[in-house]
N, C-alpha and C positions, 0 to 999 in steps of 0.2 A: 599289500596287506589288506586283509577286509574284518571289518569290527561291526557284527549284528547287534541291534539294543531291541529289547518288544517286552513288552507289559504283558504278559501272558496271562494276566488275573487268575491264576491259580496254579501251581504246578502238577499237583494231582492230576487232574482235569486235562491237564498238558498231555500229561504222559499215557493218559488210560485212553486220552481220543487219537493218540499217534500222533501227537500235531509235531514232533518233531521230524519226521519223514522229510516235510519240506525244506526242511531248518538244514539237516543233513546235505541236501543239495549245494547248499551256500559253499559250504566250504569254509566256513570263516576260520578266520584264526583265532577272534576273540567273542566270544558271546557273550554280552550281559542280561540278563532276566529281571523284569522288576515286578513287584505283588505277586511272589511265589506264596504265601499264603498258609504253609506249613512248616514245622520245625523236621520233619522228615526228610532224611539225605536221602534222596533217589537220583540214580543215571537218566538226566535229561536227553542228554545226546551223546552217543555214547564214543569214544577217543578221545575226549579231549577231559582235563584236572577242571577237575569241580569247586569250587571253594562258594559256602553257602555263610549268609547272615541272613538268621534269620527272624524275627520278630520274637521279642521275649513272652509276647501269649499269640498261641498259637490259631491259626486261623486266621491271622492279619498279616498285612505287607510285607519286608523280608526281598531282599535281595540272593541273586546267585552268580557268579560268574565262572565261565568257562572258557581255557586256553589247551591249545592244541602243545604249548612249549609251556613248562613248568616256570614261573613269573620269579624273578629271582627275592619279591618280598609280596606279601599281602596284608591291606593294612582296612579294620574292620571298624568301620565308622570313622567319625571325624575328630573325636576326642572331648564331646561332650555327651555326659554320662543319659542325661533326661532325654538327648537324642538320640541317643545309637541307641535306646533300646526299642526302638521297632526298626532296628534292619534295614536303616534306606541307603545307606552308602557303603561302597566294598571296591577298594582299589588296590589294581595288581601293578607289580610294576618289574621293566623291562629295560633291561639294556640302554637303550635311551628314549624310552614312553613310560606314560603312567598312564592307566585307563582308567576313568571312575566312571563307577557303575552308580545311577542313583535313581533313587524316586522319592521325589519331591511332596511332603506331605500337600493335601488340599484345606482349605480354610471354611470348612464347613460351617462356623459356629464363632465366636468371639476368643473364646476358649484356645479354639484352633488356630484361631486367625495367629494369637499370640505364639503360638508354635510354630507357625509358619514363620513367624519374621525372624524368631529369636534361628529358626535350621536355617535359614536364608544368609543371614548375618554369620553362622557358624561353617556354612558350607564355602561363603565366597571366602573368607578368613584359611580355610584350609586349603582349599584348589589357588591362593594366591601364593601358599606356602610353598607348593607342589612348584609352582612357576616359578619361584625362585631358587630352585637347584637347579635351576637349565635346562630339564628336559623337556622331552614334546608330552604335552596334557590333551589326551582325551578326554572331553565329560560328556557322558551320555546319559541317556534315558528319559523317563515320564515325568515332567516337569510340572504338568498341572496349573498351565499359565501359556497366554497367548503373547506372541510378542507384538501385533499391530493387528489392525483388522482386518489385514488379507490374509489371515489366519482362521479366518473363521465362514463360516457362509453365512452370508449378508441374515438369513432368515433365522437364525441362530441368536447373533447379534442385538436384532431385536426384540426376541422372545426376552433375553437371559442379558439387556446390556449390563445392568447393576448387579450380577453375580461375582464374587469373587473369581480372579482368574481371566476376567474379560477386561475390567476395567478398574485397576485397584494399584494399589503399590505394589503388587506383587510383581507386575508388569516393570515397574522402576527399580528392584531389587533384581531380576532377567539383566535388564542395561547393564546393572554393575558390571556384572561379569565381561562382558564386552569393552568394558571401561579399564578392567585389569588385565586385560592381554589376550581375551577369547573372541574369533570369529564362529557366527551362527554358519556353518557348513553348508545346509540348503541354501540358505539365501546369499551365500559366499556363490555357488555355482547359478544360482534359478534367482536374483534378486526381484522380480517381480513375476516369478509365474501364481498363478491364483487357480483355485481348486486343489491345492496338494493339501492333502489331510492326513492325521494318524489315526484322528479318536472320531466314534461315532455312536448314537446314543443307540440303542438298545431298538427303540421307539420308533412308529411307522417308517420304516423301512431307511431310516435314514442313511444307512450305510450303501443300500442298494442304489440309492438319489445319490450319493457321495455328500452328505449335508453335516459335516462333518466341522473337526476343529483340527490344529495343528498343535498338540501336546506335546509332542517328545520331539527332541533334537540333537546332535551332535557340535556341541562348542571345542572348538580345537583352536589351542594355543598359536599365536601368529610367528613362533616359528616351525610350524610345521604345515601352514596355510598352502603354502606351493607342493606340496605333497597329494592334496586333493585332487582325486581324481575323478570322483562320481561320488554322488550322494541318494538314495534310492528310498521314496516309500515301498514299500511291498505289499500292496493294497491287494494284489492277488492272492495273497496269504491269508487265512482265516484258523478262528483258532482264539480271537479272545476281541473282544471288541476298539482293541487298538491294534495298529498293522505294524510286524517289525519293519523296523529302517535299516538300511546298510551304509556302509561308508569306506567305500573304498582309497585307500592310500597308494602314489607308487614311489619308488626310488627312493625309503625311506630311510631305510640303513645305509650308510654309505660307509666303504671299509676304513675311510678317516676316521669315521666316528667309532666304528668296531673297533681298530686296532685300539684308540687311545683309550677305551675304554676296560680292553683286554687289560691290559699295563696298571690300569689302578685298581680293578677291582681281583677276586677271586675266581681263579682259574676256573676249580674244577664246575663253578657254579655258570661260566659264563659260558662255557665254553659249546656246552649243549643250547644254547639259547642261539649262539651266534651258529651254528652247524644247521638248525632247524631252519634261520632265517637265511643264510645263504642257501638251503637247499631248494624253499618254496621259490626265495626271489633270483633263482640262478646266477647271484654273481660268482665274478670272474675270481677263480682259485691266484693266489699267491704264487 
């Protein structure tokens, strides 16, 4: 199973420059999109169910996600009203995953800052929710926060220590989640490689140096840690000034868990979900 997440800062922009061609190649099963930036439903990539949150004024952040298999529920923010109205969280859920799609407001201002803790506090409160019906919890996307400082290039660092994001409680509300059952995926496979980046400023050629930060990530629930197969910047990809990530999963439906599942839930709803995942992942027919 492979789960794409990238900040595309715009989906317009997305779609008029073709950046999805490359997207196309992946092949994912699931794609999340974060700062689509319009309340316009457009075909990002085209086969796979679209389900769009989008920022109640338009022009601002807004989430998108896209499944190749119809998600047997979709569930649109977190269930605080002053939050979900720009759009930053959108989770589908599966058989036995949940994928949350999110982007994590930035603490631009004092203002924001207090937004930021209260979506922090309300995000981990809900993904702990999610953890406790059993399933495997994907949380992805642009976080907007470093977790240590081999997340950033040293030169960065310096310029920007005392910005929010680098060196703040933001960084200590990141932990929780790690604290409630979620392993960081990169650094679950690369625990000390340095230079991997997502985000890169605009500004003398930072991106071309690789001078960069590491914003967006994959927290997966630790029972679905042995699952991980590979975890992928795509720094080759261009298209918005952060680089999608990938994440690839194997062995992760197992027909124990399919069949027990079949039995409690509804047939005619499950059954194209489990037909599409035995077909990608070839398991063995009954």
């Amino acid at each position: 199973m492979k789960i794409l997440s990238w900040n595309i800062n715009g989906l317009i922009s997305f779609v008029e420059n073709q950046s999805y061609r490359e997207i196309e190649k992946i092949d994912a099963d699931v794609i999340c999109f974060q700062e689509t930036r319009t309340r316009r439903r457009m075909t990002a990539v085209s086969g796979y169910c679209h389900y769009f949150n989008p920022c109640e004024k338009d022009g601002l952040h807004g989430t998108l996600t896209m499944t190749k298999t119809e998600p047997l529920n979709v569930i649109y923010g977190i269930g605080v009203k002053e939050l979900d109205a720009e759009g930053r969280v959108l989770t589908v859920e599966f058989p036995t995953l949940f994928v949350v799609n999110c982007y994590v407001p930035r603490a631009e201002s004092l203002e924001r800052h207090e937004f930021r803790r209260k979506f922090d506090d309300a995000l981990q409160s809900f993904v702990k929710n999610l953890l406790d019906k059993g399933k495997q919890v994907i949380l992805c996307g642009d976080f907007n926060v470093l977790r240590t400082e081999i997340d950033i290039y040293p030169e960065n660092e310096r310029e920007h220590y005392a910005l929010q994001g680098i060196i703040s409680d933001e960084r200590s509300n990141l932990e929780n989640l790690m604290e409630i059952g979620f392993v960081d995926a990169f650094r679950f496979k690369y625990p000390k490689e340095k230079n991997s980046y997502t985000f890169w400023s605009n500004r003398r050629y930072k991106r071309k140096e690789n001078r960069g930060w590491r914003l967006d990530y994959f927290f997966v629930s630790k029972n679905a840690v042995e699952a991980i197969k590979e975890v992928k910047h795509l720094t080759e990809i261009y298209g918005s000034d952060h680089a999608p990530i990938l994440l690839e999963l194997e062995n992760f439906y197992s027909d124990d868990d399919l069949a027990e599942i079949w039995n409690k839930k509804n047939f005619g709803r499950i059954s194209k979900s489990i037909n599409a995942s035995r077909s990608r992942k070839k398991f063995p027919k009954n």
